[in-house]
C-alpha positions as CSV (number, residue, x, y, z in Angstrom):
1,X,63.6,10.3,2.2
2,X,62.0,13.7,2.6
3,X,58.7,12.4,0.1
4,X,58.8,8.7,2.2
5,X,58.3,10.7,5.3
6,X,55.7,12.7,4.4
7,X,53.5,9.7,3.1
8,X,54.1,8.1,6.5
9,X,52.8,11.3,8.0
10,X,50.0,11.7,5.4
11,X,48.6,8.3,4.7
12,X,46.9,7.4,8.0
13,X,45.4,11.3,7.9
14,X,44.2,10.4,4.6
15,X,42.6,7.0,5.8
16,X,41.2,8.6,8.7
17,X,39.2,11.1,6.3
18,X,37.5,8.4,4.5
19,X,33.5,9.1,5.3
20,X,32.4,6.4,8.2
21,X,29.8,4.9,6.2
22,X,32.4,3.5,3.4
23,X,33.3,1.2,6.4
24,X,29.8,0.4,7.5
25,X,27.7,-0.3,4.9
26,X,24.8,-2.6,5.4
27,X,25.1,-6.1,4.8
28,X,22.1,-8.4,3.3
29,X,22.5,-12.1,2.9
30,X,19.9,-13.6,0.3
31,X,18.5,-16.6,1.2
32,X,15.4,-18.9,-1.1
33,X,12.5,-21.0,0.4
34,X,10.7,-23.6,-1.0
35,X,13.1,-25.1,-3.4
36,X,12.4,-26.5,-6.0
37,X,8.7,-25.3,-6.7
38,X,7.0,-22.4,-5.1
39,X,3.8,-21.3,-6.1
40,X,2.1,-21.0,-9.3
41,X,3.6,-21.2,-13.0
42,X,2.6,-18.4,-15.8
43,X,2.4,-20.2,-19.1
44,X,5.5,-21.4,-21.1
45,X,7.4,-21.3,-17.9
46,X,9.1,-24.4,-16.0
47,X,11.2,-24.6,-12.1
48,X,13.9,-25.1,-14.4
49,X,13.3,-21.9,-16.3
50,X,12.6,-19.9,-12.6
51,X,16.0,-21.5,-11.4
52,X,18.5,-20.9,-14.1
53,X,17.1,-17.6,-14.4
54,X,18.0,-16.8,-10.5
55,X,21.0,-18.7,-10.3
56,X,22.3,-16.6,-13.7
57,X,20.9,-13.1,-12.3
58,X,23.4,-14.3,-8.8
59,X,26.2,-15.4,-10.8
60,X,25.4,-11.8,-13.2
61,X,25.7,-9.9,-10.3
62,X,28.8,-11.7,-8.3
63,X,26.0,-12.2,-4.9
64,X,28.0,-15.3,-2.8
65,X,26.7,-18.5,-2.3
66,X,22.8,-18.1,-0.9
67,X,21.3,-21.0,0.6
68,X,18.0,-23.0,-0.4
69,X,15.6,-24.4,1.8
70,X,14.0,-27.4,0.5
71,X,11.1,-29.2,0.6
72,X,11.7,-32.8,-0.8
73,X,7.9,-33.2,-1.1
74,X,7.6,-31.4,-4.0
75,X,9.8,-33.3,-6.4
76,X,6.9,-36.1,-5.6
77,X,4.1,-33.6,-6.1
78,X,6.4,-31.8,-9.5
79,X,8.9,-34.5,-10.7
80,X,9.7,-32.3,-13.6
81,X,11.3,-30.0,-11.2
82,X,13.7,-32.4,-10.0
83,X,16.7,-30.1,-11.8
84,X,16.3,-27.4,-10.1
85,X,17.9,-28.9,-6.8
86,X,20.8,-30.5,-8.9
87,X,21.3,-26.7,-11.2
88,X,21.0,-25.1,-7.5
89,X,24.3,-27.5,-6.2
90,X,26.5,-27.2,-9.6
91,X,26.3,-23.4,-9.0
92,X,28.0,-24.0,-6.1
93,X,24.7,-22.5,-4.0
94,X,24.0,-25.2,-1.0
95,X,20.6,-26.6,0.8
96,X,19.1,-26.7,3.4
97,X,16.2,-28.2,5.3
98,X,12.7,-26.4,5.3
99,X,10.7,-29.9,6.7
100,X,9.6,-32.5,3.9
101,X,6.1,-30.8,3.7
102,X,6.5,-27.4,4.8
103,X,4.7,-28.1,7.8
104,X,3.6,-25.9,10.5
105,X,4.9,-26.4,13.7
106,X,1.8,-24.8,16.0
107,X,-0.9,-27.2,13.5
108,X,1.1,-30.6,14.4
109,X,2.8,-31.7,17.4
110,X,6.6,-32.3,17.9
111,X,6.9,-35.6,17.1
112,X,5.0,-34.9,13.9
113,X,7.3,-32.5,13.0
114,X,10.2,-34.4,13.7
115,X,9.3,-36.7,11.6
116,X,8.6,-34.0,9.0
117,X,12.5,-32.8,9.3
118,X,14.3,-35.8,9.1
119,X,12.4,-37.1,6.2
120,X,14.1,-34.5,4.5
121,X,17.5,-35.5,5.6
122,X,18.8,-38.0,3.3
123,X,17.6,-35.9,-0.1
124,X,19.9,-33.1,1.7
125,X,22.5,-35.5,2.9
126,X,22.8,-37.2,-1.5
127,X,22.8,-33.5,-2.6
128,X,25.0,-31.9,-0.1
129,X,27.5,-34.3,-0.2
130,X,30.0,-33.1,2.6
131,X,29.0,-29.5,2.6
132,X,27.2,-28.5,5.5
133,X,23.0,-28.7,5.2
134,X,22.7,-28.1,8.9
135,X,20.9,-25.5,8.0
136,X,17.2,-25.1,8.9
137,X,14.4,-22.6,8.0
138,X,10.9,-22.4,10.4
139,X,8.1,-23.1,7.7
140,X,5.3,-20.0,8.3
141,X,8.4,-18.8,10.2
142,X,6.6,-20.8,12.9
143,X,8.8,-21.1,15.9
144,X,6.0,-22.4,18.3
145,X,3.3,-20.9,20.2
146,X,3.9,-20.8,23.7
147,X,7.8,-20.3,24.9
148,X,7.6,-24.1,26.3
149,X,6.4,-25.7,22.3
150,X,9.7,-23.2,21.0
151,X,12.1,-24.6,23.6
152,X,10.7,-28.3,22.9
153,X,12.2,-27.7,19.0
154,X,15.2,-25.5,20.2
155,X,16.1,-28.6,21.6
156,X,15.4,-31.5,19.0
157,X,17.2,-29.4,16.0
158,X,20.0,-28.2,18.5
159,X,20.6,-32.0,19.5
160,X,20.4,-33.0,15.4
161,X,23.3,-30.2,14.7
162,X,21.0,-27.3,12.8
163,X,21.7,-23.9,13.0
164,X,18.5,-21.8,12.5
165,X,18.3,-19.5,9.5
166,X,16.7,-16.2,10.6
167,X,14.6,-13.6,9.0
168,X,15.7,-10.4,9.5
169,X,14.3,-8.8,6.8
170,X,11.4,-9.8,4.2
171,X,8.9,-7.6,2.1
172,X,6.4,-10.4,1.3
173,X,7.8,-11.8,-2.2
174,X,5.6,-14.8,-1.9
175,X,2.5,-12.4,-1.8
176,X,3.1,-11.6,-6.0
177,X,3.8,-15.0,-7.3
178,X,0.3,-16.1,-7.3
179,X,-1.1,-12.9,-9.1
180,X,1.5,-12.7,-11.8
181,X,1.1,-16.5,-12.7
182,X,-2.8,-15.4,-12.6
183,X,-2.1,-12.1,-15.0
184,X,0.6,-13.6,-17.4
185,X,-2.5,-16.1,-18.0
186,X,-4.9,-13.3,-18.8
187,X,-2.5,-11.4,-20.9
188,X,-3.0,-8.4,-19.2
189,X,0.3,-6.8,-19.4
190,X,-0.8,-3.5,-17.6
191,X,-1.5,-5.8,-14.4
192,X,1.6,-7.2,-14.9
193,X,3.4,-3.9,-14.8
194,X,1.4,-3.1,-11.7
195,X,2.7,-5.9,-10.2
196,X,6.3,-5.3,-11.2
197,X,5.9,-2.0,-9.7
198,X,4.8,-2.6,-6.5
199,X,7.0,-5.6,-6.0
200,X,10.2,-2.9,-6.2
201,X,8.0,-0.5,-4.0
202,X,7.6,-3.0,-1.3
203,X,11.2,-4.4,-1.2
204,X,12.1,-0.6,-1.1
205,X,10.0,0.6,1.6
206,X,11.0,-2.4,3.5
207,X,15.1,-1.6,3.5
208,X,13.6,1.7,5.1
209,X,10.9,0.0,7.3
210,X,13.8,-2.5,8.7
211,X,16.9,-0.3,9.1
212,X,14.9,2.1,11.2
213,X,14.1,-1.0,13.9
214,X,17.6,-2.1,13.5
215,X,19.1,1.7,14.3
216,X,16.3,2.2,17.0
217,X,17.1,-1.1,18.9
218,X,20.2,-0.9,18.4
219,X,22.6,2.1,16.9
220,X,23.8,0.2,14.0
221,X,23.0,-2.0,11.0
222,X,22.5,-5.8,12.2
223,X,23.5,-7.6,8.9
224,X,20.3,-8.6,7.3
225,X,19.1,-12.0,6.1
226,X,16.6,-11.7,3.6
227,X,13.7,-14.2,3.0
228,X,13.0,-14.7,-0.7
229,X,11.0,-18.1,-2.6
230,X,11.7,-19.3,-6.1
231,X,8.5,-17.7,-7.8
232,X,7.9,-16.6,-10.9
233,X,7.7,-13.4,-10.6
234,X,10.9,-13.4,-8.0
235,X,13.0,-14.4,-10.9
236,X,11.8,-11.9,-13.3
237,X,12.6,-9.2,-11.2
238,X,16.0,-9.9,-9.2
239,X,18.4,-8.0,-11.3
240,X,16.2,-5.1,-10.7
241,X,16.0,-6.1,-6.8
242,X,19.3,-6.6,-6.7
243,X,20.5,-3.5,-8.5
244,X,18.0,-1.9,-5.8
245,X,20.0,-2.9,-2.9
246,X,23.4,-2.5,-4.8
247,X,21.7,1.4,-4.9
248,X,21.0,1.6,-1.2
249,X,24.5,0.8,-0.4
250,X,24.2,-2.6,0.5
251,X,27.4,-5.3,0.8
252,X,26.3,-9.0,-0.1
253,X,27.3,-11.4,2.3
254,X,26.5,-15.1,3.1
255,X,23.8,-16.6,5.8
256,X,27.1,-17.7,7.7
257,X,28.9,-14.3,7.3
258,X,25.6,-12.2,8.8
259,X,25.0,-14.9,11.2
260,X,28.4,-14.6,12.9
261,X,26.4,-11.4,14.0
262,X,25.9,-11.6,17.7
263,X,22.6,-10.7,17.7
264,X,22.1,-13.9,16.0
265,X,23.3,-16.2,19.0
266,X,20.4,-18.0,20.0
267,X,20.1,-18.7,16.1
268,X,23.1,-20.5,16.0
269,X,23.8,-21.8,19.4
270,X,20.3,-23.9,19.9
271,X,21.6,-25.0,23.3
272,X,21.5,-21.1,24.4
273,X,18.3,-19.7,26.0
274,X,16.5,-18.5,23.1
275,X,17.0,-15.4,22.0
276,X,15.3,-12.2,19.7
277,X,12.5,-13.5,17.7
278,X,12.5,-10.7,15.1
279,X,13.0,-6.8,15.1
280,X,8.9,-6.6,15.7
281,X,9.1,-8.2,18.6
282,X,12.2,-6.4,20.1
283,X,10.5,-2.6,19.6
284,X,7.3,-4.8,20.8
285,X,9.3,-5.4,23.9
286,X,10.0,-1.9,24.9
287,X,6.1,-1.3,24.5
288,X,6.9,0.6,21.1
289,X,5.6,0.0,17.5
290,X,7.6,-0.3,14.3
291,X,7.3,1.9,11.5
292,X,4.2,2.6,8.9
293,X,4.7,-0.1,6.3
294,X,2.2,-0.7,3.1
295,X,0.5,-3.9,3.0
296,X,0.7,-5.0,-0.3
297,X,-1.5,-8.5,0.6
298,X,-5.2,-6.8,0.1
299,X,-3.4,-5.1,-2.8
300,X,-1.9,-8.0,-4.9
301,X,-4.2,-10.7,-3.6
302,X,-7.3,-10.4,-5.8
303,X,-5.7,-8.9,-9.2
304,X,-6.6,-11.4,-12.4
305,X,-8.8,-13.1,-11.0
């Protein structure tokens, strides 16, 4: 009786001891654009290499259930990549809509775009099945121009059930596709490396870049989404990037799971007043700027050429 007592007394001391931050840690949710081709191919490689090797590096790593926006376009423009969409659903991964051509909202007008959207549907509706591709990722992350154009498509994709997908966090993958393709070509492998390099040094000064936003705005961790595209060079390199975030403390969540956040309201409740826009804008708001980031665009954009 005497040793029950004293681990009534004891335990919630003990629990109480446990460092904050074990019960905080940062949550990311990866999310994919541009299924099932983005950008271009290095030789010997296929979208059904690029996909089976993310999907595999996920499932390595035990990540949940990420999301892929798709543009249906591209199985026209790349029938050979037609797999990937089918791989992406049998590992239990689902879709969502990213427009038919990856259009630009502030280059068309709405009705243009509506179109674009629900072109899309009935791919997502075959693949999906049941499961819910109410999903829907801004191409450009193009919202509209003026706050009039943004409400006009808050409204059409609020009254067709879609939930946005936010970007909360994103260190410019896209930008190291291209050049890879362009240096596997050449065979140079020190480029290569270069590239490899500063692909980790961007993702990890952009954890940095973005928590500080997030803990200035806001005293805490919002749960991150983070933008990603199934390149080349994205594949190569996620069980490094993950293992990068595993190192930085991060918990892997689903889109749902970090958009339950509240500061993702307007995201998810289109018929709310819309809502933050991105960290950028928030500090932008209070008349400050975010932190010193490295552009890695001029870097990466000209290498192989």
């Amino acid at each position: 009786m005497k040793l029950r007592t004293l681990l009534r007394t004891a335990l919630p001391l003990l629990l109480l001891s446990v460092p904050a931050q074990a019960a905080a840690a940062p949550q990311i949710a990866f999310t994919w654009d541009d299924l099932p081709a983005h950008s271009d191919l290095p030789p010997g490689v296929t979208r059904v290499d690029i996909a089976r090797d993310i999907i595999a590096a996920m499932k390595k790593a035990r990540l949940p259930p990420a999301y892929g926006f798709v543009n249906g376009i591209r199985l026209a423009q790349e029938p050979a990549s037609a797999p990937v969409l089918k791989m992406w659903r049998a590992a239990g991964f689902p879709l969502g809509n990213h427009t038919w051509s990856h259009m630009n909202y502030v280059q068309h007008t709405l009705e243009e775009y509506e179109s674009d959207v629900e072109r899309n549907e009935p791919l997502l509706q075959e693949l999906m099945g049941g499961a819910d591709w109410h999903w829907f990722r801004y191409p450009y992350l193009a919202e509209g121009d003026t706050p009039d154009s943004r409400q006009a498509l808050r409204n059409y994709l609020g009254g067709r059930g879609y939930k946005v997908a936010a970007v909360t966090m994103s260190f410019g993958d896209y930008l190291f596709n291209g050049p890879y393709a362009r240096c596997r070509t050449k065979g140079d492998k020190a480029a290569v490396a270069k590239l490899e390099a500063d692909y980790l040094s961007a993702a990890k000064e952009t954890i940095g870049y973005t928590r500080e936003m997030s803990q200035k705005l806001y005293g805490r961790d919002i749960p991150y989404v983070l933008l990603m595209h199934v390149g080349a060079l994205d594949a190569r390199m996620l069980p490094r990037l993950i293992a990068l975030y595993r190192s930085k403390g991060f918990a892997f969540v689903t889109l749902q799971q970090a958009e339950s956040d509240p500061w993702y309201r307007a995201y998810t409740d289109l018929s709310l007043p819309d809502g933050p826009t991105g960290l950028e804008e928030e500090l932008a708001k209070r008349n400050e700027k975010p932190p010193a980031r490295t552009n890695y665009g001029p870097i990466v954009q000209d290498m192989c050429r």
